[in-house]
C-alpha positions in Angstrom: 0.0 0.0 0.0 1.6 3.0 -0.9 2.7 5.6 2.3 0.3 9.0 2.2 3.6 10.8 2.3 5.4 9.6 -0.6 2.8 11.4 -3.0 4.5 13.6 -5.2 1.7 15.6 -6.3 2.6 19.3 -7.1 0.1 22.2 -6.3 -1.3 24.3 -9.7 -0.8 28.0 -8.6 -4.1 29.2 -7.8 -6.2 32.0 -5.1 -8.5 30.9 -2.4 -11.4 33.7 -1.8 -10.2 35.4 1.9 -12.7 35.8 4.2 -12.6 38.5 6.8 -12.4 37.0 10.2 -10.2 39.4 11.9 -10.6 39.0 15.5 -10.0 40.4 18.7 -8.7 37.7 22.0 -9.0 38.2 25.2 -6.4 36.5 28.1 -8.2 32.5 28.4 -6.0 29.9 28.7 -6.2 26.5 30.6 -3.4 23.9 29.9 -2.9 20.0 30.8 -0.1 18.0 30.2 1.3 14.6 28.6 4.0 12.4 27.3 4.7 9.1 25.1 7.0 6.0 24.5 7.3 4.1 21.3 7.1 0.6 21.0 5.8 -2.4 17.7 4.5 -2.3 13.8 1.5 -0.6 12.0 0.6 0.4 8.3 -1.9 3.7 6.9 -4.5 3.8 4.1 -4.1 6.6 1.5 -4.9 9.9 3.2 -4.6 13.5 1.3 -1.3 14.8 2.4 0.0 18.3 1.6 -1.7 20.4 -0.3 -4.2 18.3 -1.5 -3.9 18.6 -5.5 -3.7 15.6 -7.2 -2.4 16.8 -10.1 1.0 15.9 -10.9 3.9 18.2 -12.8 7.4 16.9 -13.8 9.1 19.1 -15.9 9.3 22.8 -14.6 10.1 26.1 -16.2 11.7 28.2 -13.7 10.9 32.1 -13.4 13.6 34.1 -11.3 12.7 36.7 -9.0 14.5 39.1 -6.3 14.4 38.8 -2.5 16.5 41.8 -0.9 19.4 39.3 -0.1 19.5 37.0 -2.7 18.0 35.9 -6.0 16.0 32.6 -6.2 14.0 31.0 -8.4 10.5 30.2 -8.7 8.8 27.1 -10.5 6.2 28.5 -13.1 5.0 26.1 -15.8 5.2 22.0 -16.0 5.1 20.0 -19.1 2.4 16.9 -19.0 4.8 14.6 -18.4 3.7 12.3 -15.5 5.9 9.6 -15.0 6.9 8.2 -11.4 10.3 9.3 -10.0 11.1 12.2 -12.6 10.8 14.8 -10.3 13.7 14.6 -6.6 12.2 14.8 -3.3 13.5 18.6 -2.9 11.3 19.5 -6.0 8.5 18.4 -4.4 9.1 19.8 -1.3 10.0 23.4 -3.0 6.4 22.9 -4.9 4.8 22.4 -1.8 6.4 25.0 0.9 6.9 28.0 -1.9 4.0 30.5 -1.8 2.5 33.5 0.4 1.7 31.4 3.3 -0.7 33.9 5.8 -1.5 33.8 9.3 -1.3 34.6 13.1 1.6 34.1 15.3 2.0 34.3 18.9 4.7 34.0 21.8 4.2 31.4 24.8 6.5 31.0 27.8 8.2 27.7 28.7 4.6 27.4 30.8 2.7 27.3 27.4 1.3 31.0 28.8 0.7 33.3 26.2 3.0 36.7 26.5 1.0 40.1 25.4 2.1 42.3 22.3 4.6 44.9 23.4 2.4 47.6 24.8 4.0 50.3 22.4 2.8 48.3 19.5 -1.2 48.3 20.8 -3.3 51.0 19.6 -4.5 52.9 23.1 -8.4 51.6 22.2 -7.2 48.1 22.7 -6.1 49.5 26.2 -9.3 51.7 26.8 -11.8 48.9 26.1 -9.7 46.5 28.9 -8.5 44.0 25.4 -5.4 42.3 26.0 -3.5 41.9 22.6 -1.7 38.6 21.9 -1.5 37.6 18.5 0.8 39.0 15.3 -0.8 39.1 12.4 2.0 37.9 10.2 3.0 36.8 6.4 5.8 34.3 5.5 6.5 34.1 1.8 8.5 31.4 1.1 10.5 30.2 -1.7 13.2 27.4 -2.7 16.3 27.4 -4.6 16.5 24.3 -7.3 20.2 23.2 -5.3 19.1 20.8 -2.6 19.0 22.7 0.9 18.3 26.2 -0.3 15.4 27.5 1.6 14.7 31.3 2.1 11.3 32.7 3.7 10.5 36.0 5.0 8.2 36.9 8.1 6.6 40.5 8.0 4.8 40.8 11.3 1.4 43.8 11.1 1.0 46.0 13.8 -2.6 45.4 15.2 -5.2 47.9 14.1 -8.9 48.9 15.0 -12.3 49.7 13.6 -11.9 51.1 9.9 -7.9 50.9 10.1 -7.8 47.1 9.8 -7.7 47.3 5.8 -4.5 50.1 6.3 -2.0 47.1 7.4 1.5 48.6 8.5 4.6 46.3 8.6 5.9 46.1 12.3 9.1 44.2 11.9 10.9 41.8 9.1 12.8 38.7 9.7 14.4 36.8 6.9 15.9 33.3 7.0 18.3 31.9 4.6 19.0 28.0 5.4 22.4 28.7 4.0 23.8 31.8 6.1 21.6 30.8 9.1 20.8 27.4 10.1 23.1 24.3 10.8 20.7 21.4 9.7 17.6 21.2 7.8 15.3 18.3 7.6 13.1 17.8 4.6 9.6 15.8 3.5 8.1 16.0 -0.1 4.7 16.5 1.4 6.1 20.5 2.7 6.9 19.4 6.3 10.3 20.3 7.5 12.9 20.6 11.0 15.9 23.5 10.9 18.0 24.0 13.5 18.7 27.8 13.6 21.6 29.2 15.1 21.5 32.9 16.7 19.4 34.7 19.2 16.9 36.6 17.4 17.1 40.4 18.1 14.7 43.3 17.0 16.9 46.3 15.8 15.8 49.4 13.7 15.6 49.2 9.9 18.4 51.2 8.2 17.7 52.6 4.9 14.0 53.0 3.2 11.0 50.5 3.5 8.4 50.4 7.0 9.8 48.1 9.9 12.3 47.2 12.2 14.5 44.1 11.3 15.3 41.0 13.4 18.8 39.7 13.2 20.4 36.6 14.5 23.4 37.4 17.0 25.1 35.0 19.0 25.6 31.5 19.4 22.4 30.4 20.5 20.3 27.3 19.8 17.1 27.7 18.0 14.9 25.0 16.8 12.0 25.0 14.1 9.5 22.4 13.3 7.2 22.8 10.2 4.1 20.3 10.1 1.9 20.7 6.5 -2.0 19.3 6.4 -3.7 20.2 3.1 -3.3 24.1 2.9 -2.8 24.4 6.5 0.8 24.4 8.3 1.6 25.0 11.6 5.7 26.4 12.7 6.7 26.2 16.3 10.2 28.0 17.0 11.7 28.0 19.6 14.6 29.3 21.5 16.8 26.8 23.6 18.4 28.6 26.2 17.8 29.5 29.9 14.6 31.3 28.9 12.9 29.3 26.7 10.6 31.0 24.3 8.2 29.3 22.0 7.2 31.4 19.5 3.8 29.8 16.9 2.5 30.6 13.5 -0.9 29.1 12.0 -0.2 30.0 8.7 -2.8 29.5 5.0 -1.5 28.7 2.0 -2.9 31.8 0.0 -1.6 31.8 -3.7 2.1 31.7 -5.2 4.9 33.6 -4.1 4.9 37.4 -4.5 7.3 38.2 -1.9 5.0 39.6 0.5 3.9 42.3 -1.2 0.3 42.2 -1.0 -0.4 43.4 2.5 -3.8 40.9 3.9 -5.1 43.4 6.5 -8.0 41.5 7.9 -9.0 40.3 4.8 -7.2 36.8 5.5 -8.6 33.2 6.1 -7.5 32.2 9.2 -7.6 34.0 13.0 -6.3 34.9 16.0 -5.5 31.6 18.4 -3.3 33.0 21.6 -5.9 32.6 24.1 -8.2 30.1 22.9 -8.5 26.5 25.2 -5.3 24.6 24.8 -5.2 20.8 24.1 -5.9 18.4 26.8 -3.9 15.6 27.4 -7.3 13.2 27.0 -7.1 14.0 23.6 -3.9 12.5 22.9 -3.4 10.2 24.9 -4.1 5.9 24.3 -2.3 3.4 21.6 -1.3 5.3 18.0 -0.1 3.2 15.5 2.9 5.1 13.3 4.6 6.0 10.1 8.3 6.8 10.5 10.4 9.1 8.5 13.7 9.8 9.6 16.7 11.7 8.7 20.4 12.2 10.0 22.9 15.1 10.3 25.5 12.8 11.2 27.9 14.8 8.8 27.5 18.1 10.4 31.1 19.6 11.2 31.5 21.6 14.1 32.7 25.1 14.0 34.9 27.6 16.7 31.7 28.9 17.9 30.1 25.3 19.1 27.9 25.6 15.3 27.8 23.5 12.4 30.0 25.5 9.3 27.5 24.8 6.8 23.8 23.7 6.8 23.8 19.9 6.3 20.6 19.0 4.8 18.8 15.5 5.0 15.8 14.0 2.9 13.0 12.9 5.6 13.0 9.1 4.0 10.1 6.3 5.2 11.6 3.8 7.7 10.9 0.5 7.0 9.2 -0.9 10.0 6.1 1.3 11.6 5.7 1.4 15.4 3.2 1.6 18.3 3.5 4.7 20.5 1.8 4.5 23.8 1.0 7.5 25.6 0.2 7.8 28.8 -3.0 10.0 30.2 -0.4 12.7 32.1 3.0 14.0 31.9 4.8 16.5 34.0 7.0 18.0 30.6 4.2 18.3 27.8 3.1 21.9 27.2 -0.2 21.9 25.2 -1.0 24.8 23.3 -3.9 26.1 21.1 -5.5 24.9 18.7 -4.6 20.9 19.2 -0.8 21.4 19.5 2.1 20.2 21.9 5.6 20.3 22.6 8.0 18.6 24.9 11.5 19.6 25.7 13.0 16.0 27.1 16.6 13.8 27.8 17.0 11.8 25.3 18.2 9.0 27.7 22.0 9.0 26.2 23.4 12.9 27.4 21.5 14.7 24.6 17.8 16.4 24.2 15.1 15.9 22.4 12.6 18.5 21.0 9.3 16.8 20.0 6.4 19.2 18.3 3.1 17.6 17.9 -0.2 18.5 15.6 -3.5 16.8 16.1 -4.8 17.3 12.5 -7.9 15.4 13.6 -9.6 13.1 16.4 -7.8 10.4 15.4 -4.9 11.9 13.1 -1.3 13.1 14.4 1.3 14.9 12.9 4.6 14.7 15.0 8.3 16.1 14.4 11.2 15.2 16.3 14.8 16.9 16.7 17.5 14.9 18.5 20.4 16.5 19.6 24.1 15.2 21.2 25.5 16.5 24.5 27.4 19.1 22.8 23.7 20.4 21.1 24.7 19.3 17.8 21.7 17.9 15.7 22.1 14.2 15.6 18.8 13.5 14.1 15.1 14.7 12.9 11.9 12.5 12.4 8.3 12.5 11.1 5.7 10.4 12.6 2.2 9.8 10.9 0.4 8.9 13.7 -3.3 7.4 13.7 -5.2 6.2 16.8 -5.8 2.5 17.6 -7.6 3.5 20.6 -8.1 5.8 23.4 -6.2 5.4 27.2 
């Protein structure tokens, strides 16, 4: 039967309508905790994976287009040529995670609290009407280079308006991340899910030169880790930063049309919504017997540099392992944080000196999406995986 991850099918540039379901969240927040072991076998029917189009294209023509630090190169026509294998697992992936992907994002604390908007940035209505301001409304256009491990994206962050001024959206801040310059592993799957280790504490400076918006830089030698988990149009990126005060920072993100480099501001004319405050997961919902799909890759050749970092990003195809496994999770954890919208993460030994960073998705009731990051003693990246995870039965 053939794995719902190793489709190859290639998304045909199109636009969804936006709807305009701006919204304003209050402070609400209630989270449980949980944890998991692995164990045995299991197998998966077909099951749409990434974006959903079934239609497949082979042979690309490639369109080039400018970001402000480098040029990269878009895929913008295929031929009909459909046969199996003519098109590498970084084509598909660059098929699937290259577009103007729209959302919210928001900032939790290593209690899976959500942390307020700077109050400089909140209109002083927000402040008058008692509304506590959580969420960024934030774009990430992202593109791929056709060389194997070149991934650039770009995350413009809107400063929250009110009223009549939610159409008039202003640029806050811009952070851009080049898998070449910035990161010391990246972990790939065809289907648009991916796991880079960053390297860097991010810091908000002022923008020199012309164009809205501060900047955010990388300075330092600092661990950051992100996981990337696709489902149809839908993706969800947890970031987070690995040092004494942990930060988790979260973006719900929309597929919303082919790249353009950001330059269509949304406003609050975009599909998806603010999520800070809304109920977090429970750890009911997660827990009982999953049966699993496996995808793993290794960093083993990552070379370590003066500053404790990796030289060069080493980048790793997510491949199918061949045996599938039972994971069995437990009703309660002490190390889970559960987040909005159905997500978790868990910062935990890996049982041999190192760490392990595990991100989980629950897509639906009985559907899982799960990345994990292993890392060595030193924090170098030892290993990243994808589990495909579908419920046997409840605990």
């Amino acid at each position: 039967m053939e794995s719902i991850l190793s489709s190859r099918g290639v998304l045909l540039p199109c636009q969804f309508p936006r709807d305009v379901a701006s919204k304003i969240t209050s402070k609400a927040f209630n989270c449980a905790q949980n944890g998991g072991n692995l164990k045995s076998d299991a197998s998966f029917p077909p099951v749409n994976w990434g974006h959903g189009c079934s239609g497949r294209l082979q042979t690309r023509d490639l369109t080039v287009a400018r970001t402000s630090s480098s040029v990269v190169v878009v895929p913008s026509s295929a031929s009909d040529d459909d046969s199996p294998g003519s098109r590498t697992a970084w084509e598909a992936f660059g098929t699937k995670v290259s577009g103007e992907w729209d959302g919210y994002s928001a900032e939790f604390n290593f209690q899976g609290e959500p942390v307020q908007l700077p109050s400089n940035v909140v209109p002083d209505a927000f402040r008058e009407w008692g509304v506590e301001i959580y969420d960024w409304q934030s774009q990430c256009p992202t593109l791929t280079h056709p060389t194997e491990g070149q991934l650039w994206y770009k995350i413009q962050r809107l400063l929250p308006t009110v009223g009549c001024e939610a159409d008039a959206a202003t640029i806050h801040s811009v952070e851009e991340c080049d898998a070449q310059i910035h990161a010391s592993a990246l972990a790939y799957h065809e289907g648009g899910s991916y796991t880079g280790v960053w390297r860097g504490k991010r810091v908000v400076k002022e923008k020199k030169g012309s164009g809205p918006g501060k900047v955010i830089l990388r300075e330092g030698d600092e661990l950051g880790v992100e996981q990337c988990l696709v489902h149809n149009r839908s993706r969800v990126r947890v970031f987070q930063e690995l040092n004494a005060r942990r930060r988790i920072l979260v973006s719900r993100e929309i597929w919303e049309g082919p790249f353009r480099n950001g330059e269509s501001l949304g406003g609050c004319a975009i599909s998806s919504s603010a999520f800070a405050t809304q109920a977090c997961l429970l750890a009911s919902e997660i827990s009982g017997s999953w049966e699993t799909e496996i995808y793993s890759a290794g960093f083993e050749s990552a070379s370590q540099g003066s500053s404790g970092h990796s030289s060069s990003c080493v980048t790793s195809e997510l491949i199918r392992s061949e045996d599938s496994e039972v994971l069995e999770r437990p009703a309660a954890a002490d190390n889970v944080i559960f987040l909005p919208k159905d997500m978790w993460t868990v910062l935990k030994d890996s049982g041999s000196g190192g760490f392990i960073v595990e991100t989980g998705w629950l897509v639906q009731r009985d559907l899982a999406l799960v990345s994990v990051c292993e890392f060595e003693s030193s924090n170098k990246p030892k290993r990243a995986y994808l589990r495909l995870e579908k419920r046997t039965s409840s605990a």
